[in-house]
N, C-alpha and C positions, 0 to 999 in steps of 0.2 A: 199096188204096194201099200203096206201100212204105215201110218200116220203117227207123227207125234206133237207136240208142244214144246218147244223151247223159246227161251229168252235170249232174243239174238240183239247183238250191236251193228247198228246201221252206219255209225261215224262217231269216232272217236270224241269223247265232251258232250255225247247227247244220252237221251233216257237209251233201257231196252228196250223191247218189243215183245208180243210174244207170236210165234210165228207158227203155223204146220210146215212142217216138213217133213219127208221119208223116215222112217227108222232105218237105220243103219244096217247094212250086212257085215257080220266079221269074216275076216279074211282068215285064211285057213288057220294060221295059229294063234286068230286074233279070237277074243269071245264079246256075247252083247251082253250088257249089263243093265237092267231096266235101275234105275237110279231112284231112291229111297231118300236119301239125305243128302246133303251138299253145304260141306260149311262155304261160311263166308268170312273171307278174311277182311280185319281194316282196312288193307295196302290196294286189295280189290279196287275203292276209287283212286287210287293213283293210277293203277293199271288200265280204268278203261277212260280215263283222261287224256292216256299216251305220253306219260310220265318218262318211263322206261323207253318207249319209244324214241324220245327226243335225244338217249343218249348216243346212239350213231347215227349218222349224217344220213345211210339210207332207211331207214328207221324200218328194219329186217327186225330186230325185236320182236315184235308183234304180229298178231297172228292178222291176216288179211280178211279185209271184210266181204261181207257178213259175220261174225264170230261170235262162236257160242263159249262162253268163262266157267267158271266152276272149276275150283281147284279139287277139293276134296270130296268126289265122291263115293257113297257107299250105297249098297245093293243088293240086287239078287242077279246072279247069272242065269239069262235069257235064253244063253244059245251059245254053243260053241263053234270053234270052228273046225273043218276034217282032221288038221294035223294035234286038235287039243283034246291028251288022251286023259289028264290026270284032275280035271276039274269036271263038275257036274251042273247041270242047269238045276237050279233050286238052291244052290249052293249062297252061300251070307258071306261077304267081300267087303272091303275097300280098297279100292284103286288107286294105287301109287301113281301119279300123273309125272315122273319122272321118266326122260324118253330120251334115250340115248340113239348113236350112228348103229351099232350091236358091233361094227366091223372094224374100226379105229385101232390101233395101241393100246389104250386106255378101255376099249372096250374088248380086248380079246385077254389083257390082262385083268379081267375082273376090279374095273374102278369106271364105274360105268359115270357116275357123276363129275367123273372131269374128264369125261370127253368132249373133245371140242365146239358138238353141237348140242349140245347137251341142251334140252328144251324139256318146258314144264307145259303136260296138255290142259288148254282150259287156261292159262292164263300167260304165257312170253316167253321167249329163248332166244336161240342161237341158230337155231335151224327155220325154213322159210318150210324144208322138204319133210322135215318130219309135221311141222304144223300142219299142211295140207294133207297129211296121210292119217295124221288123228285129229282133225278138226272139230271132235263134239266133248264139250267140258260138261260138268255134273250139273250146270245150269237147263236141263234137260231130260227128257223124260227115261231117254235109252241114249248111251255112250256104247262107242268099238274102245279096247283095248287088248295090248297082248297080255295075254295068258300068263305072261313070267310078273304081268306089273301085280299081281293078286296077292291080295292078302285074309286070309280066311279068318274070317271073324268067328269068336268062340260065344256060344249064346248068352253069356250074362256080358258082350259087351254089345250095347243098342248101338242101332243104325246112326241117330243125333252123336253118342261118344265117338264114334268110328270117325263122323264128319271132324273129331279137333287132330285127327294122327297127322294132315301136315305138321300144324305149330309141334307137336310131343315128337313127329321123329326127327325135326328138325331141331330141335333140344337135346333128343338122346343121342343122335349122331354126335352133336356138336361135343356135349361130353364123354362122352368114349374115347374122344382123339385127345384128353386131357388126362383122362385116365379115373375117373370119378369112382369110387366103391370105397369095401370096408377101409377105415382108416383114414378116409381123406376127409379136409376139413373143403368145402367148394363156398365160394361167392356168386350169391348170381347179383348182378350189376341190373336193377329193374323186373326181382323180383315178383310184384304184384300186376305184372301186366300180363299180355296176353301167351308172350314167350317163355316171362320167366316163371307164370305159376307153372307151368307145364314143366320148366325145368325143375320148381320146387318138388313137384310130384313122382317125378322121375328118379332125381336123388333121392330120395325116400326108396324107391323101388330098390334102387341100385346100390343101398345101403353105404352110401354116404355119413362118416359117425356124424359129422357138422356138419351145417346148413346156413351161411349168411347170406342175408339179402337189402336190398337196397330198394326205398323208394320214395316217394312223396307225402302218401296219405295214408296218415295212423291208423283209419278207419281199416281199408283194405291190408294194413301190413300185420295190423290185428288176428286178421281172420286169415292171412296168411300161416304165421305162427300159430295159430290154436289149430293148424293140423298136425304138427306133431312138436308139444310144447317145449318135449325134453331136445327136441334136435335140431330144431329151427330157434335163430336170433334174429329179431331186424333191426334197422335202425333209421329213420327219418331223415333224408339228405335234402337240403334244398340245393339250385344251384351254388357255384362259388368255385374259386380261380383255379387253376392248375397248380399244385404247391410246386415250390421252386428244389423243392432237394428232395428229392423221390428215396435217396437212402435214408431218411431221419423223419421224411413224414412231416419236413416241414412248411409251414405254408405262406405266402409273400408277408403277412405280418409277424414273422417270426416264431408264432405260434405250429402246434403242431395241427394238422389236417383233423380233424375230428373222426372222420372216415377210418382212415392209417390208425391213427389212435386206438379205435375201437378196435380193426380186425386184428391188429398185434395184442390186445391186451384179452382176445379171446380165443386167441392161440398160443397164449403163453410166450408173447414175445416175437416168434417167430413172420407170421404172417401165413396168409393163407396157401392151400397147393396148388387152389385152381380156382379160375376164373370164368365166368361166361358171361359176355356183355350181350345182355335183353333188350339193353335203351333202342329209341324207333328213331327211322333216319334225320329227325329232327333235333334229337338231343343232341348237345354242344360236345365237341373233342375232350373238355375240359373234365367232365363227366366219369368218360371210358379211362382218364389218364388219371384220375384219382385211381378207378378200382386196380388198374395195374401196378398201380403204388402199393398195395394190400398185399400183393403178391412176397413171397417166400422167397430167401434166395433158391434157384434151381425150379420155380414158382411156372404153373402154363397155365394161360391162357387163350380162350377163344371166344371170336366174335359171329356172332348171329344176327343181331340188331340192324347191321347198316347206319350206324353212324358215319353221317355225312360230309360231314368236316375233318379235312384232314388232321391227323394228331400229330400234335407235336414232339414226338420220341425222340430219348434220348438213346443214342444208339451203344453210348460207352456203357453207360447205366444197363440195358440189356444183356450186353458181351460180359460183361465183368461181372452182374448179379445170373447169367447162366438163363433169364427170362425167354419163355417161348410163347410166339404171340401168333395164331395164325386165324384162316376166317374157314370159316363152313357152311354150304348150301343144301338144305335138303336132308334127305337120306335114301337107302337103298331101300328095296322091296323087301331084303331079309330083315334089315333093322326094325321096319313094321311088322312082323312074324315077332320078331323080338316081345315087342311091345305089345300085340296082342295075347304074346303067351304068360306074360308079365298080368296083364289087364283080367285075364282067365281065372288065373292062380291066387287074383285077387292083392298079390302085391303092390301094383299100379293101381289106385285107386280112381276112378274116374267119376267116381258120385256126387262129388264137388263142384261139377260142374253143372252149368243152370240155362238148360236149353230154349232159348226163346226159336220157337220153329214158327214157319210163316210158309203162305202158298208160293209157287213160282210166279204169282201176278204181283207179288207184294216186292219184285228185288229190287226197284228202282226207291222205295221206301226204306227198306232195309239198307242200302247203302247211305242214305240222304241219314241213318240214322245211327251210326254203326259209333258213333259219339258217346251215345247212350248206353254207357254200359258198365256193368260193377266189374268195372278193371277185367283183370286174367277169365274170372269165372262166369263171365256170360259167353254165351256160347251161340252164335249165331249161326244159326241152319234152316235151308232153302230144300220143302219135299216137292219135289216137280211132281210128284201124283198127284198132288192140289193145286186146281189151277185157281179155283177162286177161293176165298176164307175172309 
């Protein structure tokens, strides 16, 4: 049998490895994908920490060891399997690692992402039975995947771009369910990070008239804004308290929110249509319950981020201003067709981004450094065809 190289975890809190193992056979409707790129996400070290893990008692979360991570792989199809008629070996992919029951409610009704084993291959879920049946993440030299998870990359988008479509469909998902296009004003709530420049770029795709965002550091929100001067605002938030009267935008010292202040006075009063909170699961409640203050009456929101703390909502406040606040995971395989045909066309602009690639012998570096980096637009990708560099 033939051989390959991957980066496997031996226990949970320790480095990778890099290991031989078999290359994979796909199963009939499954295809092999020799793997080209593989981003790497921040949350990656919480993941092989066993972060997620700890949050059920039999900590099914996680994939069983030995395990191979890698969320976002992209490739060449190696090989198919007998029942897959409409794809070709030589063919340019990225692999949607969303992996549904196929046979649930949920998934016979076409809403494959909330079914209720809904698991992510290459990095945690729901199911113990799907992780043992697609047990090889993009951390690797060849991955099995089915056929339906494909997304066909069009040539001006690179293998490194291909590696950021989790963070961008999990952005363009999130605003679709808000309703983002011509005419709407959106906020993304941590703009200049990893989530929200991709939401930034997004909106821009999906013709969004306004563009507010929210973040830290001028430096990064700068160069957020100088993508597109005339449609994007930001504005510098540090922390600071949850205002106390979410209709008036005012804040425990009587004064108004500065936040509130700004998005009503760049909507004319009114407040923005939509919302998408970027902050990471460490930013405070206090945070997400300013940008929901921003909101319009009749105003939607959704969360991305995983803000940890619970929020303190007020519920009169939402019934009576018509506010809709819900959360989203992921996206589908179509919504990535989306966005490669978006990235084709040249609307989704993907150039912005600033690929630091590294061998598969360097991911234990690469996590230890994943700190280092200019906000949203570094780009971190793992080519398991280089093993040493």
């Amino acid at each position: 049998m033939p051989t390959m190289i991957a980066a496997r975890l031996h226990a949970y809190g320790a480095p990778m490895t890099l290991d031989r193992i078999e290359v994979p056979q796909p199963r009939p409707t499954d295809v092999l994908v020799e793997v080209k790129a593989c981003g790497v996400v921040p949350n990656l070290t919480r993941v092989v920490s066993n972060f997620f893990g700890t949050l059920t008692p039999d900590n099914k979360m996680m994939p069983p060891l030995p395990a191979i991570f890698g969320l976002d792989p992209a490739g060449v199809v190696a090989k198919v399997g007998e029942q897959v008629f409409s794809v070709r070996p030589g063919e340019r992919v990225y692999v949607n690692p969303a992996r549904s029951c196929g046979s649930c409610r949920m998934c016979r009704s076409g809403q494959p992402l909330d079914c209720p084993s809904f698991t992510l291959q290459g990095y945690f879920g729901r199911s113990q039975e799907i992780m043992r049946a697609y047990p090889y993440g993009g951390l690797a030299q060849f991955i099995t995947a089915p056929a339906t998870a494909l997304v066909k990359l069009p040539d001006n988008v690179s293998f490194e771009a291909a590696a950021r479509f989790g963070y961008l469909g999990t952005a363009y998902s999130a605003m679709k369910k808000i309703g983002v296009g011509p005419g709407q004003t959106l906020l993304i709530d941590g703009i200049s990070g990893q989530l929200g420049l991709n939401a930034a770029l997004l909106a821009l795709a999906m013709g969004a008239t306004k563009i507010l965002g929210t973040g830290r550091k001028a430096a990064l929100l700068g160069r957020v804004k100088a993508l597109a001067p005339e449609r994007i605002d930001v504005l510098s938030v540090p922390n600071a308290p949850t205002p106390t009267s979410p209709a008036s935008g005012g804040g425990k010292d009587g004064g108004a929110d500065p936040l509130v202040a700004w998005a009503k006075k760049a909507t004319d009063g009114y407040g923005v249509d939509g919302m998408i909170d970027c902050l990471p699961p460490g930013a405070p409640a206090s945070a997400t319950m300013r940008a929901l203050y921003c909101l319009r009456r009749g105003g939607r929101a959704v969360n991305v981020g995983a803000v940890m703390e619970t929020l303190p909502i007020n519920a009169f406040w939402m019934m009576t201003n018509r506010i809709g606040l819900q959360g989203s995971v992921w996206f589908t395989t179509g919504e990535g067709e989306d966005m490669a045909a978006m990235a084709g066309a040249g609307t989704l602009n993907l150039a912005v981004l600033e690929h630091r690639v590294s061998p598969l012998s360097k991911i234990n570096e690469v996590l230890a450094g994943m700190d280092e980096r200019n906000g949203g637009f570094t780009n971190f990708v793992i080519d398991p065809s280089r093993i040493e560099g």
